[in-house]
C-alpha positions in Angstrom: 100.7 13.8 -26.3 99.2 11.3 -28.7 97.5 7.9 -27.7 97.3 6.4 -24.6 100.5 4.4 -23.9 103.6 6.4 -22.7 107.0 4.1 -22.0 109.5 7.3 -20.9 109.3 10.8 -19.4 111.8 13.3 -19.0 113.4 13.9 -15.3 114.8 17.5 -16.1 111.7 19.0 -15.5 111.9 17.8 -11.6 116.0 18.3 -11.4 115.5 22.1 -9.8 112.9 21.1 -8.0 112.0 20.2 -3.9 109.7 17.2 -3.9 107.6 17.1 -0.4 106.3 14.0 0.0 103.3 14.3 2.3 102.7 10.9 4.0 105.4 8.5 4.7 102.8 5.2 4.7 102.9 2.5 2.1 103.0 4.2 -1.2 104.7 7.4 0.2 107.8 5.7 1.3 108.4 3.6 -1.9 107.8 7.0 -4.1 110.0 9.4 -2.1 113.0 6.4 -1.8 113.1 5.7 -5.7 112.9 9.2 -6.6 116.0 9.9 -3.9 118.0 6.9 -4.3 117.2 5.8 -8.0 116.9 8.8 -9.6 118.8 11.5 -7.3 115.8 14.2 -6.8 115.6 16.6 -4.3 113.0 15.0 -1.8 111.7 16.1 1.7 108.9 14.6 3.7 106.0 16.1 5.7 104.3 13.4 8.0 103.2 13.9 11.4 105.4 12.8 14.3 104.8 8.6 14.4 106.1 6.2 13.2 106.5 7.1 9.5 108.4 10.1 10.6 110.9 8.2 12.7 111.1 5.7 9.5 112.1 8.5 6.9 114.4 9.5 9.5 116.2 6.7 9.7 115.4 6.6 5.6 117.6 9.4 5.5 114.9 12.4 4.5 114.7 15.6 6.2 111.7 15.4 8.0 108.8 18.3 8.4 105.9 19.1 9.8 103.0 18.6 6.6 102.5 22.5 6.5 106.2 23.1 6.5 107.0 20.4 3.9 104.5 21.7 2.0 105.4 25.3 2.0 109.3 24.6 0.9 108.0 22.3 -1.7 107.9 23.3 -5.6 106.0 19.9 -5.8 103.9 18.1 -3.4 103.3 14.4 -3.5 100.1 14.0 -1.3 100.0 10.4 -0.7 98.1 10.4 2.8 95.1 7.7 2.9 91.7 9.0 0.7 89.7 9.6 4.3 91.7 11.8 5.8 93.7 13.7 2.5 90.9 16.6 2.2 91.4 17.7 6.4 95.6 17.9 5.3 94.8 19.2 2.4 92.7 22.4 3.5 94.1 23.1 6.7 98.5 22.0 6.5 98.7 22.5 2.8 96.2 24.8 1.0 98.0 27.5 3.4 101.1 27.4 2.3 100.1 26.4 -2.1 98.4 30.1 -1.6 101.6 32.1 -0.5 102.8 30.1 -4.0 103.1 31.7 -7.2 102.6 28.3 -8.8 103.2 24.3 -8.1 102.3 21.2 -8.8 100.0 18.9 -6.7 100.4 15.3 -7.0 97.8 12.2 -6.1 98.4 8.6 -6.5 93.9 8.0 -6.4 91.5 9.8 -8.0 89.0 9.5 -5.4 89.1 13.2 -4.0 89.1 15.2 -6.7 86.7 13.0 -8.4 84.2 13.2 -5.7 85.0 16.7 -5.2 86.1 16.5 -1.3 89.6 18.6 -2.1 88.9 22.0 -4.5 92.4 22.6 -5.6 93.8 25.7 -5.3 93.5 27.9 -9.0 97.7 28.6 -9.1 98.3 25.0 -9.1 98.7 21.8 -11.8 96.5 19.1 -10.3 98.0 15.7 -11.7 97.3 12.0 -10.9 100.4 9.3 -10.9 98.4 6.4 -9.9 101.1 2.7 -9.2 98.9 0.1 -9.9 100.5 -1.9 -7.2 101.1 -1.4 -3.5 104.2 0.3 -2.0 105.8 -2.9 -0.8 105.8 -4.1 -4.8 107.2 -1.1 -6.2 110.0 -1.2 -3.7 110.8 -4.9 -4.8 110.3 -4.3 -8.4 111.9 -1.4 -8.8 114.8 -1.4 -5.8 115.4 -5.3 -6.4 114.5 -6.7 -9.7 115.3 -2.9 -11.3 111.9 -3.5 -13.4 109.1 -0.9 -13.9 105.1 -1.2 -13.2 102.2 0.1 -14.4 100.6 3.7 -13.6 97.5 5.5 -14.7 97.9 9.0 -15.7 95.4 11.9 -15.2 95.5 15.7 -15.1 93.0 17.6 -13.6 93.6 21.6 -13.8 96.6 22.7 -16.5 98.0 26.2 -15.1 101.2 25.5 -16.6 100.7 23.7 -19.9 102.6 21.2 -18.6 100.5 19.3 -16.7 101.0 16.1 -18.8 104.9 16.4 -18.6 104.9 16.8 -15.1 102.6 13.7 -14.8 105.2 12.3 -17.1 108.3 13.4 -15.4 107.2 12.1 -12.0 106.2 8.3 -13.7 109.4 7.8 -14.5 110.8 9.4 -11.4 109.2 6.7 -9.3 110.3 3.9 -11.5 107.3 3.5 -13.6 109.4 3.6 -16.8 112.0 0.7 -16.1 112.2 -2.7 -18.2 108.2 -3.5 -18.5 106.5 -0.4 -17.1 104.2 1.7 -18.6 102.1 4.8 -18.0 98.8 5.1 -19.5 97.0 7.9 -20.7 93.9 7.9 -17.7 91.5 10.6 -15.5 90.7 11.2 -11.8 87.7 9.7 -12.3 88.4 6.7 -14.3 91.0 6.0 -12.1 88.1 6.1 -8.5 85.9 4.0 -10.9 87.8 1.3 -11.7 89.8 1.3 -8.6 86.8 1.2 -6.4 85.2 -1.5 -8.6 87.7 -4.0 -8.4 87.8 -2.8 -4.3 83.8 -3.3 -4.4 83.1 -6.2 -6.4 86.6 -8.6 -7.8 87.8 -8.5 -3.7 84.3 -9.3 -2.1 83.7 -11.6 -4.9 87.0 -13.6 -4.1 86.4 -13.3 -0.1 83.0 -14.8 -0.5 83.8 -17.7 -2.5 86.4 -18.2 0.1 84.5 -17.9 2.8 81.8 -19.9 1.6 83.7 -22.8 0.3 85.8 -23.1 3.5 82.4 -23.7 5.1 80.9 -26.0 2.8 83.9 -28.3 2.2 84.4 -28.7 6.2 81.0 -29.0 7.1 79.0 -30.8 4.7 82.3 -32.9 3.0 84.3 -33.3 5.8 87.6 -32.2 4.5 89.6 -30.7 6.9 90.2 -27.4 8.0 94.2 -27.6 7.2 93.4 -29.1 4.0 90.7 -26.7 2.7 92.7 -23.5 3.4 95.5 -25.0 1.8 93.9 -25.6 -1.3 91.9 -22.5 -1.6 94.9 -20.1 -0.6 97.0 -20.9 2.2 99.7 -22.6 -0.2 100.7 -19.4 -2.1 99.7 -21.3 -5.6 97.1 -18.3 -6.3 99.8 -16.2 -6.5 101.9 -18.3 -8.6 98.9 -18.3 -11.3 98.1 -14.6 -10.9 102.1 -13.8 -11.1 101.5 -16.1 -14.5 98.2 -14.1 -15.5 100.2 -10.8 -15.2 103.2 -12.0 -17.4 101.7 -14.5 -19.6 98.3 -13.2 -19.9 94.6 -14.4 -18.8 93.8 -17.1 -20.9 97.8 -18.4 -22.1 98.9 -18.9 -18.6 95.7 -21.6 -18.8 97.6 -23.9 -20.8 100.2 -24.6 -17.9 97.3 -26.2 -15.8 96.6 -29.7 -16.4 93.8 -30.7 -19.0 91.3 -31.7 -16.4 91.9 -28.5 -14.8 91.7 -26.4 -18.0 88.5 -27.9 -19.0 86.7 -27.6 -15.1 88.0 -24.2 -15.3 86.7 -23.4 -18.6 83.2 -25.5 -18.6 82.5 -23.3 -15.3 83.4 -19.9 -16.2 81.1 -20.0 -19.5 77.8 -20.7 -17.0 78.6 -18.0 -15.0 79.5 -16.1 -17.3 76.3 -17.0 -19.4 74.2 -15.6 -16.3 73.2 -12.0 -16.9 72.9 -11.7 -13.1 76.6 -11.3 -13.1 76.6 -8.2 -15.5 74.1 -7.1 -13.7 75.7 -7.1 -10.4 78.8 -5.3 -12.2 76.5 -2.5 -13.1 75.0 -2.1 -9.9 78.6 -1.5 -8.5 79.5 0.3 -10.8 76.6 2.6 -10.9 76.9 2.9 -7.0 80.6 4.2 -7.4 80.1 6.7 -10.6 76.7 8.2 -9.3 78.5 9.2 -6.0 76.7 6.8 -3.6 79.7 4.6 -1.9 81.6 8.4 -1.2 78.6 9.3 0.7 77.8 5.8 2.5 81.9 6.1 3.2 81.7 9.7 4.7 78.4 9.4 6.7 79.7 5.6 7.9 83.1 7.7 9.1 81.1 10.9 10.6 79.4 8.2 13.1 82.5 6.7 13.9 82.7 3.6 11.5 80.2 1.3 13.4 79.4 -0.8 10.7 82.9 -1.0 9.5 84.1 -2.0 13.4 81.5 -4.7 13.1 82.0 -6.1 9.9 86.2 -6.7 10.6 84.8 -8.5 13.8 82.3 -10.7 11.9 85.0 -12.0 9.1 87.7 -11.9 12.1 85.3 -14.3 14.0 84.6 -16.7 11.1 85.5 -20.2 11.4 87.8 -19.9 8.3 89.4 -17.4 10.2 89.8 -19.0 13.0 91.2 -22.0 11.3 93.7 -19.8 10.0 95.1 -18.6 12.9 95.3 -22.3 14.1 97.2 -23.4 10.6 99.3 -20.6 10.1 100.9 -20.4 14.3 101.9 -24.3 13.0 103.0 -23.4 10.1 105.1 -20.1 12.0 103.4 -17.6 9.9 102.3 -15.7 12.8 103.0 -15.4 16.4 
């Protein structure tokens, strides 16, 4: 291994193998499908009986209860949501990795591990293949434009000496290594940091603005409701640009806005910029995230039954901007 860009892997170490994928949700039903139908591994999948078992069904997969899936597996894929991974984890598939000689555990976040909520077994290779995009993108990028994506790569307990390989091997097996993917070199816990961060502090940052501009345009300019969201989102250009920033880069895919807008844009970002409160406020995430205080806010706000989670999806769901998107988006047959 040597730097920290990787653009291939090699599939032979996963030919012999059974794959259990343990959660058939967003990023487990994109993984499993590639590796199965793009790349002809051996694939099961442990869910429990709802709807993503009745999907990998009609997928195709033979379908198993977690602890079984995980006990015929020689690797094990477990991509079940961060909150309730560790209660899988020690009670469906620590079980059966113990009755193992050896095997290799799989997690697409670091969050876990990092925070130390799953202690993995000592007879396995702990490795992180972490999509930087959501299942639904993978799919279409690898299943429809037959392009790869970017991954962060991390390995967290060696048995085998080849932990790395492994990590590797499964990149490429979930399409990572097409026409314009990449893996790069990463850890558990710079994967939680930075994935948290732009979770903690890029998202609120763009849901405030939003929120807040929506309000002042309509109530102290009098633009309209319809108007407003349509320029701050509702039009899909956002996406256009960020497609742009992705392909083009940050500061090239400027040059296809107009002047005017290149020079508001521009003019703007170096006073905000300027403002140490921003950098600040970065480190004040940040330091939340790598000193352990958002895992145990998270944990104690899910031991009392998410109250202030409950109430914080029915403030934004309440907002007038909201509100005035339901309205827009039944006329524009978005919704139901």
């Amino acid at each position: 291994m040597s730097g920290r860009l990787f653009l291939d892997g090699d599939l032979k170490l996963l030919k012999d193998k059974t794959i259990a994928v343990i959660g058939y949700g967003n990023q487990g039903r994109a993984q499993a499908r590639i590796l199965k139908e793009l790349n002809g591994m051996n694939v099961i999948v442990g869910n429990i009986r709802d709807r993503g078992w009745d999907q990998a069904v009609s997928d195709g997969f033979k379908v198993y209860d977690i602890a079984e899936a995980a006990g015929l597996a020689d690797v094990i894929m477990l991509l079940v949501p961060d909150e309730v991974a560790p209660e899988v984890y020690s009670k469906e598939v620590l079980p059966s990795i113990e009755k193992k000689e050896f095997c290799v555990i799989d997690f697409a976040s670091g969050y876990n591990i990092t925070y130390g909520y799953i202690r993995p077994a000592s007879n396995s290779d702990i490795i992180l293949v972490a999509p930087r995009m959501i299942g639904a993108g993978i799919l279409d990028v690898v299943m429809v434009k037959g392009k790869g994506y970017p991954v962060l790569l991390g390995v967290h307990q060696d048995i085998s000496g080849k932990a790395w390989d492994y990590a590797l091997s499964l990149a490429k097996g979930i399409g990572a290594f097409l026409p314009g993917g990449v893996a790069v070199k990463s850890s558990f816990e710079e994967e939680t940091l930075i994935d948290l961060f732009s979770e903690q502090f890029l998202a609120p940052s763009v849901i405030a603005s939003m929120v807040a501009s929506f309000e002042v345009l309509t109530e102290e300019y009098g633009v309209s409701s319809e108007a407003a969201l349509l320029e701050l989102y509702a039009s899909g250009e956002w996406s256009e640009v960020f497609q742009a920033i992705a392909e083009k880069g940050f500061f090239k895919q400027l040059r296809y806005h107009s002047r005017t807008s290149q020079y508001g844009q521009l003019t703007n970002a170096q006073k905000m910029y300027s403002d140490p409160k921003l950098k600040e406020k970065i480190r004040e995430t940040l330091n939340k995230i790598y000193d352990g205080g958002f895992a145990k806010e998270w944990t104690m706000e899910q031991i009392l039954g998410t109250p202030v989670f409950n109430r914080l999806w029915k403030i934004f769901e309440e907002c007038k901007m909201s509100r005035a998107e339901k309205a827009l988006y039944r006329i524009l047959k978005r919704i139901e």
